[in-house]
C-alpha positions as CSV (number, residue, x, y, z in Angstrom):
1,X,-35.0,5.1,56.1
2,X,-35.4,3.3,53.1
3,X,-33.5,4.4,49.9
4,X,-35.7,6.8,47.8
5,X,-34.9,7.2,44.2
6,X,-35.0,11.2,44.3
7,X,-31.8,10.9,46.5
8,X,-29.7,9.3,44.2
9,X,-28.0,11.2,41.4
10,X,-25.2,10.6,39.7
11,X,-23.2,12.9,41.6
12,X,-23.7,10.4,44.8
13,X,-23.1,7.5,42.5
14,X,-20.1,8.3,41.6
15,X,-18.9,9.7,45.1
16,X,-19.5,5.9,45.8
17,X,-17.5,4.9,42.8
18,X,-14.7,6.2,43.6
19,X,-15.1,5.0,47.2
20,X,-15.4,1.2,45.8
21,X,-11.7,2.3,44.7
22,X,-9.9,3.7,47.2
23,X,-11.4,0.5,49.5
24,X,-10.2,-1.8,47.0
25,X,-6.8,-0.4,46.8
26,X,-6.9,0.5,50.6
27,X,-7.0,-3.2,51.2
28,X,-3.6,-4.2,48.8
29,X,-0.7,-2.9,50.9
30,X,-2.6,-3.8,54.1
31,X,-3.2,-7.2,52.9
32,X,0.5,-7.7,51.1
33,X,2.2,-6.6,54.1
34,X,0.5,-8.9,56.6
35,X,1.6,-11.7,53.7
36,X,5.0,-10.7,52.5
37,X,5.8,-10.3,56.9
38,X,5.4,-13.7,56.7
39,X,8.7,-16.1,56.6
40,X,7.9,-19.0,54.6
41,X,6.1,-18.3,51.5
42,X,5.1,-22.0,51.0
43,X,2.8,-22.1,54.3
44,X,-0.9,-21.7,54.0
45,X,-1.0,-18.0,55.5
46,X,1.1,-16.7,52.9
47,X,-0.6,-18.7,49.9
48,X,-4.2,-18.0,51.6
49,X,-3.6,-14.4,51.7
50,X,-1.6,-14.3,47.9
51,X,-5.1,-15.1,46.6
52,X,-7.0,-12.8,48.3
53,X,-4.6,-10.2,47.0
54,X,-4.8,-10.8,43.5
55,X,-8.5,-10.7,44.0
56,X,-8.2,-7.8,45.5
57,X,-6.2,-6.2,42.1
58,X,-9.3,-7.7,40.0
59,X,-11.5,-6.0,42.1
60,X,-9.6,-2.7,42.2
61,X,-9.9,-3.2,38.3
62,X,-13.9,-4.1,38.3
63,X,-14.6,-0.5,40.4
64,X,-12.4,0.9,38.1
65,X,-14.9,-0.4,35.1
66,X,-17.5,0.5,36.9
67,X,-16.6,4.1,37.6
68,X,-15.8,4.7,33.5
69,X,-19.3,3.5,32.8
70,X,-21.1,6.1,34.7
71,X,-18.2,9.0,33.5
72,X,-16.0,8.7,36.1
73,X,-12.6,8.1,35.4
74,X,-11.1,7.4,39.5
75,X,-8.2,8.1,41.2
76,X,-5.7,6.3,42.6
77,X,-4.8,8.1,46.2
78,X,-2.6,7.4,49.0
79,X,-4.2,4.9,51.1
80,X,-3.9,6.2,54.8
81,X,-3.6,4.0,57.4
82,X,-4.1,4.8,60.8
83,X,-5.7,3.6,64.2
84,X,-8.5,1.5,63.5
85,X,-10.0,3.7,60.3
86,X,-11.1,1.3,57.5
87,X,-11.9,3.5,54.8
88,X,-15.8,4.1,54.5
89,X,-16.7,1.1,56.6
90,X,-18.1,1.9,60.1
91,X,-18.4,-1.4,62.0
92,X,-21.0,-0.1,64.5
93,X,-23.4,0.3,62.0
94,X,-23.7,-3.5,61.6
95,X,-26.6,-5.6,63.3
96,X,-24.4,-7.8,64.5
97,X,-21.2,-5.5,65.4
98,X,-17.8,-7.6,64.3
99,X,-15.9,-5.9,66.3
100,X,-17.0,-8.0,69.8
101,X,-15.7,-11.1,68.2
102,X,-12.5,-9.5,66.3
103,X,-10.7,-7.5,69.0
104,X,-8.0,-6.6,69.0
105,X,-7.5,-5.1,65.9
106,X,-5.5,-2.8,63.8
107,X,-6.0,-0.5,60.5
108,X,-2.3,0.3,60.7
109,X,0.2,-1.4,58.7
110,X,1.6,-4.2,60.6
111,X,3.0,-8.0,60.3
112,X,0.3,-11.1,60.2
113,X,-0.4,-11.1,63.8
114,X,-3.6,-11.1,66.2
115,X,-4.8,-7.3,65.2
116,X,-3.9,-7.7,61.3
117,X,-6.0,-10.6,61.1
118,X,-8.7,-9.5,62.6
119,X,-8.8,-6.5,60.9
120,X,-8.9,-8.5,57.7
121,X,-11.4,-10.5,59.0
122,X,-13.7,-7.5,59.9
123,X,-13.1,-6.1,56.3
124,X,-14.6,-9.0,54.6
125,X,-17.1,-9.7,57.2
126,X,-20.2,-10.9,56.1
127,X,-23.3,-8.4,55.3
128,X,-26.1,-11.1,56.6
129,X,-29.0,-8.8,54.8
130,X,-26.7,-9.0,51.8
131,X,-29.4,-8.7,48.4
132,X,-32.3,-6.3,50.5
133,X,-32.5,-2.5,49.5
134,X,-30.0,-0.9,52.0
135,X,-30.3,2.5,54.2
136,X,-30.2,5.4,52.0
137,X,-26.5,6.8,53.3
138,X,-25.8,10.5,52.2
139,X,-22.1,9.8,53.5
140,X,-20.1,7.2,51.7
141,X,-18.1,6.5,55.2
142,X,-21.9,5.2,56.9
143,X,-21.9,1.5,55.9
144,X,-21.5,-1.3,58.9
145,X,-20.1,-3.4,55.9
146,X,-18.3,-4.0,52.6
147,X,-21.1,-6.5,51.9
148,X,-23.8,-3.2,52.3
149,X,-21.6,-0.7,50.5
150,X,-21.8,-2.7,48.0
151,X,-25.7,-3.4,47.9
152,X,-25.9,0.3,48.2
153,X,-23.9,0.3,44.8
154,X,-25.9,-2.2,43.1
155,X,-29.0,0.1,43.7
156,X,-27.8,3.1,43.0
157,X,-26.7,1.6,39.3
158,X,-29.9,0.1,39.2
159,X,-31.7,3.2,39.3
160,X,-29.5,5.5,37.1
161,X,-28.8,2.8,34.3
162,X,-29.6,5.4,31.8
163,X,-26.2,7.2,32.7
164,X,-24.7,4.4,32.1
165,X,-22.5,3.9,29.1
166,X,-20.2,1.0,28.0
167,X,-17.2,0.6,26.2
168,X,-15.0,3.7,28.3
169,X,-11.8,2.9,29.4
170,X,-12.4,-0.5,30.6
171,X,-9.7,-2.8,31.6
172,X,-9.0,-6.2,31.7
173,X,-6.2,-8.5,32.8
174,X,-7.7,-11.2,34.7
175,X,-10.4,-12.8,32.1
176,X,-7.6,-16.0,31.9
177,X,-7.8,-16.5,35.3
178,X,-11.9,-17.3,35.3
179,X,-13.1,-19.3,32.7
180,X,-16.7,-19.2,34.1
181,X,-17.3,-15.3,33.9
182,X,-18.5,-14.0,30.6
183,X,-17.0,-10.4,30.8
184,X,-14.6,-8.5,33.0
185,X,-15.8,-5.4,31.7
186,X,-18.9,-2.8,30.7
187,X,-19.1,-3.4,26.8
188,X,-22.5,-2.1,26.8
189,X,-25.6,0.1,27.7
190,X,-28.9,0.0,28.4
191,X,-30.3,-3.1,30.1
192,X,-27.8,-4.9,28.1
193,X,-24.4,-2.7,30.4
194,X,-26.6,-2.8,33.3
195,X,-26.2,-6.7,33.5
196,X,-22.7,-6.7,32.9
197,X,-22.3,-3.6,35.5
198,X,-24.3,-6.2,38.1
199,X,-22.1,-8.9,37.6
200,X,-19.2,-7.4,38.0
201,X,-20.5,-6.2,41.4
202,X,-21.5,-9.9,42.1
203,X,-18.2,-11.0,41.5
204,X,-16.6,-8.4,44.4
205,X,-19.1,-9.1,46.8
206,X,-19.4,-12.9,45.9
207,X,-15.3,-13.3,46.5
208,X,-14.9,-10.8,49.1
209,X,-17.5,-11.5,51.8
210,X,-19.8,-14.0,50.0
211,X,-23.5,-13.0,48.9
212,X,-25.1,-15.5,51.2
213,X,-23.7,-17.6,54.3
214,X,-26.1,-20.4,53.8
215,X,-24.0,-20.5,51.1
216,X,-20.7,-20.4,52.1
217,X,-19.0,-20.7,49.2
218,X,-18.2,-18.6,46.2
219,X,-20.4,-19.5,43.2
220,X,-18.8,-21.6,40.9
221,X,-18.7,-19.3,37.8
222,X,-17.2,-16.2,40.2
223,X,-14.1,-18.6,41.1
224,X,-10.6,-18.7,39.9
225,X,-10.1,-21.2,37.7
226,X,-6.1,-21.1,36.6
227,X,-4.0,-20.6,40.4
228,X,-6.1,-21.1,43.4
229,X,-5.7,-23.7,45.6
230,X,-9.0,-22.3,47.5
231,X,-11.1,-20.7,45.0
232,X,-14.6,-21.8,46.5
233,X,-13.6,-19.7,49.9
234,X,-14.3,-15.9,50.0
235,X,-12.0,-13.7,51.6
236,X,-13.8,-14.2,54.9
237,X,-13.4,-17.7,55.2
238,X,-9.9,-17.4,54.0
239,X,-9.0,-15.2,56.6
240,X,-10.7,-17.0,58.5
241,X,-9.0,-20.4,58.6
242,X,-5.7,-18.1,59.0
243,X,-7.2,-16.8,62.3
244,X,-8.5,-20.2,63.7
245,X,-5.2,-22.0,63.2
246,X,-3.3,-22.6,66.5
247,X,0.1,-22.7,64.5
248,X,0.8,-19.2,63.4
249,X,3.4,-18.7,60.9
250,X,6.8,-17.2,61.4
251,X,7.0,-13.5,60.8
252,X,10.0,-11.4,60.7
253,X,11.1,-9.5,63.6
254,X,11.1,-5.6,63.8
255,X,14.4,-3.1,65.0
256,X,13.4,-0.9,67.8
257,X,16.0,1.6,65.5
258,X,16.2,1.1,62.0
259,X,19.5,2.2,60.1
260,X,20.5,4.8,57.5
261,X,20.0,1.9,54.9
262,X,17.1,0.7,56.0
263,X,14.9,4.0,56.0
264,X,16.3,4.2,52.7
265,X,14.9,0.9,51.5
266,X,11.2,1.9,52.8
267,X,11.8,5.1,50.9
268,X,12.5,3.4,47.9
269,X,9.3,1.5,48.5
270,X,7.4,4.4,48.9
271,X,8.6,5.7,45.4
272,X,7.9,1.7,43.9
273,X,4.0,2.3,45.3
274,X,3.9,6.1,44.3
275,X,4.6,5.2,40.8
276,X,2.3,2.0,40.7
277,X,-0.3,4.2,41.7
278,X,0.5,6.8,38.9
279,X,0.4,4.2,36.7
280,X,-3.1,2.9,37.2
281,X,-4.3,6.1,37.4
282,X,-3.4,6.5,34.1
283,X,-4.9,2.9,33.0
284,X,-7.8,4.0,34.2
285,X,-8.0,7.0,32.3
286,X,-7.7,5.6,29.2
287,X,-3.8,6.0,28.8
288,X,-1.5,2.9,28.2
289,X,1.4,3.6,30.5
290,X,2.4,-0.1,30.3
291,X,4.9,-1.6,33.7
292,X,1.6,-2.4,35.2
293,X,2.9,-6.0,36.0
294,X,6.6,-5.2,36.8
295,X,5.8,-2.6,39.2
296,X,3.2,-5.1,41.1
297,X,5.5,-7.3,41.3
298,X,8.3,-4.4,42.6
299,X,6.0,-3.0,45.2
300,X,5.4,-6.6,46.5
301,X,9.4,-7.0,46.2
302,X,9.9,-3.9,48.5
303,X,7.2,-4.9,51.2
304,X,9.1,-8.0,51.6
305,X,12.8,-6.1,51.7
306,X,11.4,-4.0,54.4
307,X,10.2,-7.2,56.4
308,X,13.9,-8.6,55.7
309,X,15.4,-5.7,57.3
310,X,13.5,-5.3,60.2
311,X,11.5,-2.0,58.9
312,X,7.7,-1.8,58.8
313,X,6.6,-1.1,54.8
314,X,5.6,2.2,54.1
315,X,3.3,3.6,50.9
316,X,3.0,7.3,51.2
């Protein structure tokens, strides 16, 4: 069924505003524990994924724009993480179904093995289709792919652009870090916020799982200019090279029985995450919590003292 404008309203758009959200923030503890599990910080797996995660931040922070443009101010919930359930992603739904060439794999929080990276992998797997008008989906957990959740996106802001207004709440702490993009952020309405809302959409999909495989490489004005070693590799291909390399970094072993201490130090990273949540929730918003920084950099501190001792990192 194609999409038909009298189905989208801007209840359903921002239902799938809020989704592009909780995926992007779904995939930063997920990705940052597979990384920080990882014992020499210096090898390629670690750096690879380290680049991917602070994409991941900028794109947490691009939904976020997004979502303020069109009234939504979003949440920042719990990610869950459990089985194989990748938050509104259902991999059957794809043409060509991922999950025959990335099995084993896990949703669960877990070092940088077999199941982790092909999970990752099957996150940012391609969306061949990527730029056609996508199936009208009344549930925002019905997409085969992050590259068609996204296409969905694009057309729904297409069509309600007249909801859209810029200047709300928008963030921005990444413009150093790409030279090439104009704006980070919805500045205005009208056809004029409508562009700005597409490229910010570009620039997720064009990182993440790449607009177009011919391609296969991120466009030049969508890459990070200041600390990438890899910036014209999407996500995909980055997790890719990870998965086809027959040396496989050292991770750090896990207690069959943690101690007293240890639970206590996941704890404490529950409360790190809890409060970095908190606290871009309130960015979001409007609100000027400050710590944004520090407490990144504490959360990623406490995945990697978990690893240390042996625990698996917790976040709720």
């Amino acid at each position: 069924m194609r999409i038909s404008k009298d189905k989208w309203n801007l209840k359903h758009l921002r239902e799938h505003l809020q989704a592009a959200v909780d995926l992007e923030i779904w995939t930063i503890p997920f990705y940052m524990s597979a990384m920080y599990s990882v014992v020499d910080r210096t090898s390629d797996a670690f750096q690879l994924i380290q680049t991917v995660v602070n994409q991941e931040m900028l794109h947490t922070q691009l939904a976020a724009n997004l979502a303020n443009a069109f009234g939504l101010s979003p949440s920042v919930d719990a990610p869950k993480y459990k089985g194989k359930k990748i938050p509104h992603l259902d991999f059957k739904l794809d043409k060509h179904d991922p999950r025959k060439k990335f099995s084993p794999y896990s949703a669960e929080i877990g070092p940088l093995d077999e199941k982790r990276v092909n999970a990752m992998c099957l996150i940012e797997y391609p969306e061949w289709d990527t730029g056609d008008v996508p199936d009208f989906r009344d549930d925002v957990t019905e997409y085969g792919s992050i590259g068609e959740f996204y296409d969905a996106l694009q057309y729904g802001i297409t069509l309600l652009k007249d909801d859209l207004h810029g200047g709300v709440n928008q963030v921005d702490y990444f413009s150093a870090f790409y030279d090439g993009v104009p704006s980070l952020t919805v500045t205005e309405s009208g056809d004029q916020g409508l562009r700005q809302a597409n490229l910010l959409i570009n620039i997720i999909r064009d990182q993440g799982e790449g607009t177009n495989r011919k391609d296969d490489e991120v466009r030049p004005p969508y890459q990070n200019t200041a600390d990438d070693s890899w910036p014209e590799l999407a996500h995909y291909d980055k997790f890719i090279q990870i998965r086809d390399n027959p040396q496989k970094p050292l991770v750090y072993p896990v207690k069959e029985k943690p101690t007293r201490e240890d639970r206590e130090i996941r704890d404490h990273l529950v409360a790190t995450f809890t409060e970095f949540r908190k606290t871009l929730e309130l960015l979001f918003a409007g609100r000027n919590p400050g710590g944004f920084i520090p407490l990144m950099i504490s959360v990623g501190a406490g995945i990697q003292n978990c690893w240390k001792h042996g625990v698996t990192p917790r976040f709720s």
